[in-house]
C-alpha positions, 0 to 999 in steps of 0.5 A: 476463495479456496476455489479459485486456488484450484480453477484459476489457469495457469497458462499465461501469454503476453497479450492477455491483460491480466486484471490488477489493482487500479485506484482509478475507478473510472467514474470521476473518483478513486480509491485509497490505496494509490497502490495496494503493494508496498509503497513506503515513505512516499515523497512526491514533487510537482515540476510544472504539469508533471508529478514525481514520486519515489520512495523507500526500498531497503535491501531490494535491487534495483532500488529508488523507483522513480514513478510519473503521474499527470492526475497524481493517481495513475502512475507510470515507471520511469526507472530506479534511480540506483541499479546496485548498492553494494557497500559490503559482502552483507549488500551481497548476502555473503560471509553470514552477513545481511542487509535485511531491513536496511540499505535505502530508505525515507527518500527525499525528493526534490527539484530545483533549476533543472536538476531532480534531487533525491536525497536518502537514508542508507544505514552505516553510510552517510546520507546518499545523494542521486542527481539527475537532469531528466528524471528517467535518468541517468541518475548520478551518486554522490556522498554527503559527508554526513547521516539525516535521519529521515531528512527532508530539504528546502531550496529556499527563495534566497539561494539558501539550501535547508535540511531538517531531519531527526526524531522527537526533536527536529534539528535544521543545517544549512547545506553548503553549496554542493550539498555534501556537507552542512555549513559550520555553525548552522547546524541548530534544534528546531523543535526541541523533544517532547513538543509534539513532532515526530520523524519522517519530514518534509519541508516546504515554503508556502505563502511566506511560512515554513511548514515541515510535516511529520509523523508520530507512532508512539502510541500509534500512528498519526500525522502533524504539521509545523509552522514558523515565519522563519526557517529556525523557528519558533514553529506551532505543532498541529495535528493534520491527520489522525484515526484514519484507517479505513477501517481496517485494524492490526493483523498478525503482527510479530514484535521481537524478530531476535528470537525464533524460530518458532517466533512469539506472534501477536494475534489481531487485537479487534479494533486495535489501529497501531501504526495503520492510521495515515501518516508519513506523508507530505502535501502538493498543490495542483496547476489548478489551485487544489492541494492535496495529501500523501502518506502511507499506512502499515497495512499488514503483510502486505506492507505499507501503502501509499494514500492521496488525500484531499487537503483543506486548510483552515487558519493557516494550517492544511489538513488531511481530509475535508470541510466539516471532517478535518484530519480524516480521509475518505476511502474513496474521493473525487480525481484531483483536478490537474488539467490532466485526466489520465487513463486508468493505468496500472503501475506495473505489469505482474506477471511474466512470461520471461521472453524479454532480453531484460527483467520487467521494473515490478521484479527486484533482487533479494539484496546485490545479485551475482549476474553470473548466475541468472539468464533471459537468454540462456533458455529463450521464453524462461528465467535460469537461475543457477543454484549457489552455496546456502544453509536456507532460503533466507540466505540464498543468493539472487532470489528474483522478487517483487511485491506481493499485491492486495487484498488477495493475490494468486501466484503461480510458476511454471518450474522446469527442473531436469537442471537440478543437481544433488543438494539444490532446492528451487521454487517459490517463496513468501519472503517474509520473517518468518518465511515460507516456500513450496519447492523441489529439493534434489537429493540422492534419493532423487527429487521431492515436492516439498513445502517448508514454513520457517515458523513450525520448522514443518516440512512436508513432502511429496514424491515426485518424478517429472521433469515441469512442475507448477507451484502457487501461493494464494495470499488473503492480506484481509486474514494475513494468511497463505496457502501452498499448492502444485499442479503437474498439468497446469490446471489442476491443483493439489494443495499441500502443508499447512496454512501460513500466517504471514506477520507483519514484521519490522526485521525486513522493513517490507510487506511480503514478497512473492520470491522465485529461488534456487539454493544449494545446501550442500555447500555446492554451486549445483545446477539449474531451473527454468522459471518458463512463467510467473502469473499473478491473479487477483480475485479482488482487483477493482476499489469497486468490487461491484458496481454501483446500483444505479437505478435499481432498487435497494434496502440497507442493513447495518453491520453493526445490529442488523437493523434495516434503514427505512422512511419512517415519517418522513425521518430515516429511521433503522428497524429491526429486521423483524418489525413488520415494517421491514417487509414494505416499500418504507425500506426501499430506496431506489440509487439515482446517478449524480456523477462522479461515484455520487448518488441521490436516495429516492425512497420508494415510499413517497418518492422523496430524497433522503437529505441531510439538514444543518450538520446532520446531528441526530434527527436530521437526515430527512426525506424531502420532496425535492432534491435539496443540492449537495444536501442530497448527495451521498459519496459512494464508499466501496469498502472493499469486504462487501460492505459501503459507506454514504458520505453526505456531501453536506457534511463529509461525514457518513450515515450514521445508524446508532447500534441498539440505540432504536434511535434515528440516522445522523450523518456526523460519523468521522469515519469507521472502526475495523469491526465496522460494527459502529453503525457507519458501515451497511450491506445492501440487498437490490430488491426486484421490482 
């Protein structure tokens, strides 16, 4: 991917359309993630034929995004429910102090007669409140009197207004009228430690019962319901969904973020999930009847992802996932069914040429920015930011960010830098702890290209006399890891430092965030640079990185042994790649379209249908003569490294190839483990006819 850092152009206009993640495949399915940027501690409402979701943003501003969907997967930005918080200097990165990994976090929210709630967490505050009549504002702010952590509320039938929140224990008060307060003697434990509950509610009346759905990660992540006739109990704790990671496993991660730099990271443990597995979500009924499911995933340095889930409920409970394959999710499924079908839509635009009077939603401040020092006006077609008094990039103010994007993203800026003054150091950076930058720094000696990496203390450096210079990130969020480079002309690109693992970490609470910024470590106000552009491209933008082979002829490699799939009397049998039987028409099955991402298997041999019988154990994946119904179908999973799953329609499980087992295929696999070596998992070959 290496040449894409060094060929991908640079010059960016506002009417080209730059490809980025889509979940909506376009044929009827989507793909898991919703978002493949951060978007943590979802809570989504449905008021009437519209969808709402919000979620969490810590120390970011403006903060609280308020997004709208009619299909719950193509999203549009409404507003931010709150500009600025600013509690403190920290809120403002002043006096030494800062709000990294706090500020607003695990949203609430809801809607109820005319009136769109979002209740949320905000650390050494009381529990925020922000009301509003239409949900693109204005929004109003007002205290509680009290902290929730992890809180969820329900406007019950009766008038009476309920909120739970907690860890291992699940506490539950009756609000007062205005909702600012609990009323005396309410307050009550629900679900006492140790019964099975975790954190992060919400909480919901259906068909009469009180359901709270919440999250457990200790040992690692998973996801449970609870259910009582009343609102105090007693509740049944089941678990709703658990193991689903897509098959994607721990990255770098870094645990103690007290000591460094150079900071202890972790490396990838293979086949280790931790906190990646779905949880902390809630659930949602369509216009239509259908139900559906919302969590996210810590998924790497990226950050934590956003997830739609089909729900199946079974004797009382819903479920993540579906019949037959309860508690697991599929990558990629069926469009909810909401009356609505929307266009595939991004949720954002990434990149900026900056000719706008304001700030594009996707950007938000490090922390409370001083307006004084940044302009759209004060060079037409740029971004100025004004250089302030910092020891270090973590502590600079009003550096502009917004979220990194996955599986791979490219950012380039265009800088101009004749404003700089002596001590100044303006560029683009990977905020993350620990964190990384490629710049120019102004000293007495002049201006230097340079490139720092918090962990290894490394600088290094390039002489450098020009008056524009382009600067670029490249980050792999499959590896976790990042490389700088710079161009003079736009085009041509040097790479320079060392490569960057980026962790995933819990000291800010976000995924890695692309920065432009501009410091001055001499204790100076400095001066200034033009941001003329900022682009964003993304090698690997579609949930279907290639397109379905319909009507072409192909074969199946297992990743787990490399054995190839064949018709061996009538069974699906895998062979080695060696046996002679792999170079015959017994390995070939041509791919039928079935709509809706689905896909009928004709083996080349005899023209059959590979079908699924019974609960499609060992033995039971046959080649009929005749297509059989949803008996014959598979779901295409694109699992986004080049390799894909089948999943039976008959039993929402996957084809199954038992590694070195010289056995025959099932269809019984729950799902895949990151190494995607447990014979779930296939590469495919079009073979010419």
């Amino acid at each position: 991917m290496m040449l894409l850092l060094v060929q991908c152009c640079s010059v960016f206009s506002q009417t080209i359309q730059r490809p980025t993640w889509i979940s909506d495949n376009g044929n009827g399915t989507f793909t898991n993630p919703l978002f493949y940027d951060e978007f943590s501690d979802p809570d989504l409402i449905r008021v009437g034929d519209d969808y709402y979701l919000t979620g969490t943003t810590m120390h970011a501003m403006p903060g609280l995004p308020v997004l709208h969907s009619k299909d719950l997967v193509n999203w549009t930005f409404l507003t931010y429910a709150v500009n600025k918080l600013d509690f403190s200097p920290a809120y403002r990165l002043q006096n030494g102090r800062d709000i990294y990994g706090q500020g607003i976090w695990a949203p609430c929210f809801r809607y109820y007669k005319g009136m769109f709630y979002i209740f949320t967490n905000v650390n050494g505050q009381t529990t925020q409140l922000f009301t509003a009549t239409n949900p693109k504002g204005p929004w109003k702010q007002t205290a509680l009197k009290k902290s929730f952590h992890d809180l969820s509320v329900l406007f019950d039938d009766d008038g009476k207004v309920y909120v739970v929140w907690g860890y291992d224990e699940v506490k539950m008060a009756e609000l007062t009228d205005d909702l600012t307060d609990t009323k005396p003697g309410t307050e009550k434990v629900i679900v006492s430690k140790s019964s099975g509950a975790g954190e992060g509610c919400h909480f919901y009346k259906i068909n009469g019962k009180y359901y709270i759905t919440n999250t457990n990660y200790d040992p690692l992540c998973y996801q449970v319901c609870l259910r009582a006739d009343k609102p105090e109990g007693p509740y049944e704790v089941n678990v709703m969904s658990a193991e689903e990671s897509l098959g994607v496993g721990t990255g770098w991660r870094l645990n103690d973020t007290r000591n460094g730099p150079p900071y202890k990271l972790v490396a990838p443990v293979e086949n280790y999930v931790g906190c990646i597995p779905m949880h902390q979500g809630g659930i949602v009924q369509t216009q239509t009847g259908e139900w559906w499911g919302w969590s996210m995933m810590d998924y790497n340095s990226v950050g934590r992802v956003t997830c739609l889930s089909p729900v199946t409920w079974k004797d009382g409970w819903p479920y993540f996932g579906l019949p037959g394959n309860l508690t697991r999710s599929p990558r990629t499924w069926i469009k909810p069914n909401t009356g609505f079908s929307s266009k595939p839509t991004a949720t954002y635009e990434r990149s900026d040429d900056f000719s706008a009077t304001v700030l594009k939603p996707i950007w938000q401040w490090n922390h409370v920015p001083n307006d004084s020092l940044w302009s759209l006006t004060a060079k037409k077609g740029s971004l100025r930011l004004q250089s302030s008094p910092a020891t270090d990039f973590w502590k600079a103010r009003n550096s502009l960010t917004q979220r990194a994007i996955g599986p791979e993203s490219i950012a380039t800026t265009e800088i101009e830098i004749a404003g700089l003054k002596t001590g100044d150091a303006a560029g683009l950076a990977l905020l993350n702890l620990p964190y990384a930058w490629i710049g120019i720094v102004k000293s007495n000696e002049g201006l230097q290209l340079k490139t720092f990496n918090q962990q290894t203390g490394k600088a290094d450096t390039v002489s450098f006399n020009g008056k524009k210079i382009w600067l670029r990130a490249h980050c792999n969020f499959d590896t976790d890891k990042a490389r700088f480079a710079y161009s003079t002309n736009g085009n041509d690109f040097q790479l320079l430092g060392d490569t960057v693992i980026m962790p995933f970490q819990l000291r800010t609470f976000q995924g890695v965030r692309y920065a432009l910024f501009n410091y001055n470590s001499s204790n100076a106000k400095g001066g200034y640079a033009d941001f003329n552009s900022f682009v964003v491209d993304e090698p690997r933008s579609k949930g279907l990185t290639k397109p379905i082979p319909y009507n072409q002829i192909i074969t199946l490699t297992s990743l787990a042994d490399g054995t190839v799939l064949a018709n061996w009397k009538d069974f699906v049998r895998p062979f080695a790649a060696a046996d002679p039987l792999t170079k015959t028409k017994a390995v070939q099955f041509r791919v039928l379209d079935r709509g809706n991402g689905r896909i009928a298997l004709q083996s080349v041999l005899n023209n059959g249908f590979v079908t699924v019988k019974g609960d499609g154990v060992l033995a039971q994946v046959r080649i009929e003569k005749e297509e059989q119904g949803t008996a014959s179908l598979f779901q295409w999973q694109d699992m986004l490294k080049g390799d894909l799953m089948l999943m039976s329609l008959a039993t929402h499980k996957y084809l199954f190839a038992d590694p070195n087992a010289r056995s025959l295929t099932s269809a019984d696999a729950a799902g895949t483990r990151p190494d995607r070596k447990d014979g779930a998992c296939f590469t495919l070959v079009i073979v010419n006819e």
